[in-house]
N, C-alpha and C positions, 0 to 999 in steps of 0.2 A: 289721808296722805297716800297712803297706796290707789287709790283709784287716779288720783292727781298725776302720779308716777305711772298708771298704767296709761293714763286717757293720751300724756303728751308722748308716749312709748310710740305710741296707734299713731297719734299725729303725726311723728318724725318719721318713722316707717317708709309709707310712700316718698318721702323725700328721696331719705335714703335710696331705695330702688332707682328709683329716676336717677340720681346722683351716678348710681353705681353701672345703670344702663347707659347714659351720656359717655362716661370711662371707658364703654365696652368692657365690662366686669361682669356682664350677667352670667356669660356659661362659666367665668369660676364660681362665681354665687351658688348658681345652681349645682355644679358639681360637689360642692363642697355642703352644701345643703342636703343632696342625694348621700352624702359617704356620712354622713352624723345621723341620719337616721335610717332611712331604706335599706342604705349597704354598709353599717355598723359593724356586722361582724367578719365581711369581708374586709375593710377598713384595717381592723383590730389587727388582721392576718395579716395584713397586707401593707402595712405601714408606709415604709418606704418609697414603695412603687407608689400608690396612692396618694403620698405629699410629689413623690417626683412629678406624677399629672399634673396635680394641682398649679406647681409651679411653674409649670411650663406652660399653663393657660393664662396663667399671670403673667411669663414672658412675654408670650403671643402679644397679649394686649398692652406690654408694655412697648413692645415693637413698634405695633401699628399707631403710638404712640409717635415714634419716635419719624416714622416715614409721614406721617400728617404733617407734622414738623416742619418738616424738609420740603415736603412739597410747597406747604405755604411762604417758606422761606424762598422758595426759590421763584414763585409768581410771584412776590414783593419784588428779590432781585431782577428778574427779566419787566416786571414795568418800572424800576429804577432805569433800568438800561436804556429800554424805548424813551421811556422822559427824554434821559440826557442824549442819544440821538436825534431827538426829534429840536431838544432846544441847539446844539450843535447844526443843524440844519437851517433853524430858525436868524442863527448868529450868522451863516454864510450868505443867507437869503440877503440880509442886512447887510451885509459888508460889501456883495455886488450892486444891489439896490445905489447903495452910495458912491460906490464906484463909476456907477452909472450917470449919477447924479440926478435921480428919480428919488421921488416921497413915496412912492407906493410899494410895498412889497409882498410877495405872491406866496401867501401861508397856504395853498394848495396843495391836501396831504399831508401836513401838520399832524393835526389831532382828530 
């Protein structure tokens, strides 16, 4: 049972990392990895300050979070926008077209 419980530990693991590297979580990982064993006893001393890093590395990445967001928000918005200019163009093309009294109309620059 315990080999069972270690072997899918080992399997999950790497996941987890990739998981955690996709997030941009490695440097908290790491830092907080560094302060539980390498620097324990300045840790111990150091408490405070120590969780203060910690969590401002998890801001950070919670930030850059937030501006991926946005950015991707906002190229969605800007080609909603061009669509709906470009069909707005497409609708004038057509309505001088017909005013014209011509079948053919000129999608030149369209898409």
């Amino acid at each position: 049972m315990m080999f069972m419980i270690l072997g899918i530990g080992l399997f999950l693991l790497p996941i987890l990392f990739r998981l955690a590297l996709k997030l941009r979580l490695g440097i908290p990982i790491l830092y907080a990895v560094l302060m539980l064993t390498a620097f324990h006893g300045w840790y111990q001393a150091h408490t405070a300050l120590a969780d203060g890093i910690f969590f401002a590395l998890v801001g950070l990445a919670a930030l850059s979070w937030v501006v991926t967001l946005l950015r991707r928000l906002w190229g969605v918005l800007e080609d909603w926008r061009e669509e709906r200019a470009m069909a707005e163009l497409l609708a004038y093309r057509v309505r001088q077209a017909r005013a014209a009294g011509e079948y053919a109309i000129n999608t030149e620059g369209l898409w």
